[in-house]
C-alpha positions as semicolon CSV with decimal commas, in nm:
position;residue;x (nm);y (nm);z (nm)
1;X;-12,261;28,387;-4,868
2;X;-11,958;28,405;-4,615
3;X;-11,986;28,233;-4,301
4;X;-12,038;28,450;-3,982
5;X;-11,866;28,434;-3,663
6;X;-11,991;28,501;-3,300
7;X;-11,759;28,455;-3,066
8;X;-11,864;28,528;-2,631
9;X;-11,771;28,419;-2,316
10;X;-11,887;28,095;-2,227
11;X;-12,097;28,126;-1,896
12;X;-12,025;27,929;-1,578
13;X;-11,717;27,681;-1,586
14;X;-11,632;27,457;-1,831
15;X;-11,449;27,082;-1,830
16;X;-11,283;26,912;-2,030
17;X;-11,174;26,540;-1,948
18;X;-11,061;26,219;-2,109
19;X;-10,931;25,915;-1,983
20;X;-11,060;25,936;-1,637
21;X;-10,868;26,271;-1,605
22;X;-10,978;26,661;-1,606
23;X;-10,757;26,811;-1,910
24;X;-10,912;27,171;-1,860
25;X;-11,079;27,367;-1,615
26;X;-11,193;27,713;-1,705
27;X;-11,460;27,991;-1,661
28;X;-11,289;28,223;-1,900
29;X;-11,451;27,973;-2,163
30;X;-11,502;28,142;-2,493
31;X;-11,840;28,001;-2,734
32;X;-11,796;28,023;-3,096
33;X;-12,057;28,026;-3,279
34;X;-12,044;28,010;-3,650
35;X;-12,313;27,977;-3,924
36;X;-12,470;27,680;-4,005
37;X;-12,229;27,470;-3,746
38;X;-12,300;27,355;-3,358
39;X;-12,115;27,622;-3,116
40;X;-11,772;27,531;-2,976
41;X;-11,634;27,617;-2,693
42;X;-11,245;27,737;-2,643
43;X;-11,028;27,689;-2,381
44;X;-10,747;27,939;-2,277
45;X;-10,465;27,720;-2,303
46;X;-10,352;27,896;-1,963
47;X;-10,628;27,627;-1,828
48;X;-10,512;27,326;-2,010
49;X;-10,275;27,058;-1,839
50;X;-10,051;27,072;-2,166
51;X;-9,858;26,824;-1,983
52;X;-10,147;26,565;-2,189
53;X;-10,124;26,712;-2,543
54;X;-9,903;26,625;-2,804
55;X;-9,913;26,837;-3,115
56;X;-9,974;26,612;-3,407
57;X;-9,873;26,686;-3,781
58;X;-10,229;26,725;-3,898
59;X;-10,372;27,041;-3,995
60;X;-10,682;27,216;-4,149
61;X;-10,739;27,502;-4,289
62;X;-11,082;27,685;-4,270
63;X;-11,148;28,032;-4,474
64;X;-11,281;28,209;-4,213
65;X;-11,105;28,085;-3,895
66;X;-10,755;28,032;-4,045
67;X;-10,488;27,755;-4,024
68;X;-10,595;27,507;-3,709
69;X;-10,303;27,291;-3,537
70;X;-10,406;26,970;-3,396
71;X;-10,313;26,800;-3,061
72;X;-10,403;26,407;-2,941
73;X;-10,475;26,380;-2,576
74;X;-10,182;26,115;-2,423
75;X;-10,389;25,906;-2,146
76;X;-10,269;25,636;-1,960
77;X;-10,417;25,420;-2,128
78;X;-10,429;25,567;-2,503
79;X;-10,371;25,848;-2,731
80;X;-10,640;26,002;-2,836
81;X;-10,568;26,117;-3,161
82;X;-10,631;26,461;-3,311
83;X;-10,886;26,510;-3,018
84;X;-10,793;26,863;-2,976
85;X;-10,734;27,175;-3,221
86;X;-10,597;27,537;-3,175
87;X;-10,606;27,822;-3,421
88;X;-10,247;28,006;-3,323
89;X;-10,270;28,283;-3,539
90;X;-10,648;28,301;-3,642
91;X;-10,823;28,534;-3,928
92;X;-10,923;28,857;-3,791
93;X;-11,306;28,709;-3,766
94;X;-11,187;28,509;-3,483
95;X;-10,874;28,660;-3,356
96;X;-11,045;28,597;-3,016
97;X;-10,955;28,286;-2,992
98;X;-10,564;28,297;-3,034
99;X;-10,414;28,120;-2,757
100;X;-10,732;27,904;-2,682
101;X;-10,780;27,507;-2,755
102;X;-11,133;27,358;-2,867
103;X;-11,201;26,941;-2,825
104;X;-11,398;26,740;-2,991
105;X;-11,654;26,568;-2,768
106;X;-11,643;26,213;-2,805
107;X;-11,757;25,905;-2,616
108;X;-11,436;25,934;-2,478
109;X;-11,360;26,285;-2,422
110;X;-11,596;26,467;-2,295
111;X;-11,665;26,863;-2,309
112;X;-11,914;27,015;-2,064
């Protein structure tokens, strides 16, 4: 049994911040939900500070989202590593979210 994919706008705006700083801003938010998995929420990297990502060498592959590209978040205090992932040229199932970063929510980043 394949995974499926469901992948909407996110309603009302959405934050994302680490180290004391807002990283994103954005009620263009998209929710994917897949299968089986908590939903995640993408940010259009148009509402990103990019200026606080690094990309990092690590990389993942999933068979139903594609190839995803990691980022750490460069505070100024730490790097958070691999905090942050992006799926540039995704599987048709989620083609939605080209061009959009996800974050893992941590105790020190914090998605909401």
């Amino acid at each position: 049994m394949s995974a499926r994919i469901r992948i909407s706008k996110a309603g009302g705006t959405w934050t994302v911040r680490a180290g004391g700083a807002i990283i994103g801003e954005s009620n263009a938010a998209l929710e994917l939900v897949e299968n089986g998995l908590d939903p995640v929420i993408y940010f259009p990297r148009d509402d990103v500070a990019m200026v606080f990502l690094d990309r990092s060498r690590k990389s993942s592959q999933c068979k139903h989202k594609g190839k995803a590209n990691y980022f750490s978040i460069v505070t100024k205090n730490t790097t958070l590593e691999n905090a942050g992932w992006s799926y540039e040229a995704p599987n048709p199932a989620a083609s939605a979210i080209a061009g959009h970063l996800a974050f893992y929510s941590t105790d020190t980043v914090t998605v909401g």
